[in-house]
N, C-alpha and C positions, 0 to 999 in steps of 0.2 A: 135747814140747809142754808149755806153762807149766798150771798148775793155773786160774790165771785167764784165759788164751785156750778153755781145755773148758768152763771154765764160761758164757763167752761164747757159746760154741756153742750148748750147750746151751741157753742162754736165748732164740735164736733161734730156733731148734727146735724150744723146747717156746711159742715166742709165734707163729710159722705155725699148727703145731698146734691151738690153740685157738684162732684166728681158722677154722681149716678148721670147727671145733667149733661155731662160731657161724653159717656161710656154708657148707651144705653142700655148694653149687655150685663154691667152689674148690679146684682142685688144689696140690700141695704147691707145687708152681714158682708160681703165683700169690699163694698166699698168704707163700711166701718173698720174692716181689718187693715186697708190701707191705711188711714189716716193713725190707727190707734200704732202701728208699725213704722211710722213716719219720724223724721229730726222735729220735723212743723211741731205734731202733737207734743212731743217733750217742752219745746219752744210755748206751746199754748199754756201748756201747764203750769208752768215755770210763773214763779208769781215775781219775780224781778222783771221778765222783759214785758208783761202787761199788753201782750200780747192777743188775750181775748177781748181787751177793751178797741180792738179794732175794728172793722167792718169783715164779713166773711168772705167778699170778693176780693179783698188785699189780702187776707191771710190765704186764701187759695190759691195767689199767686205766687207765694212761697210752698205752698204743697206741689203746683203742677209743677215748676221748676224743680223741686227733689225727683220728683219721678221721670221727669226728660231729662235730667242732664246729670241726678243721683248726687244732689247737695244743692242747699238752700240757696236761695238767691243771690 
């Protein structure tokens, strides 16, 4: 596995996570359905904008922005 598909992972991972962190009522399969339904996750994946070489508190700032105001930051 490529070093930038774990990292992908991982940024998914740790962006459910901190959505669970936020919403304590969802479960991990929930809060992974957000993120994997998300413009962010397209964005994460997208190997132009290099987007998972960020930190996952910046990139979740672009995820809770899509979901209060329904587009990226």
């Amino acid at each position: 596995m490529s070093e930038q598909l774990m990292m992908k992972m991982d940024m998914v991972k740790n962006l459910a996570l901190l959505l669970m962190e936020q919403n304590e009522t969802l479960t991990m399969e929930q809060a992974l359905s957000v993120v994997f339904n998300s413009e962010t996750y397209l964005k994460v994946m997208n190997e132009k904008t290099h987007l998972y070489y960020q930190s996952p508190r910046y990139v979740f700032a672009f995820l809770d922005s899509e979901l209060t105001k329904g587009k990226m930051g």
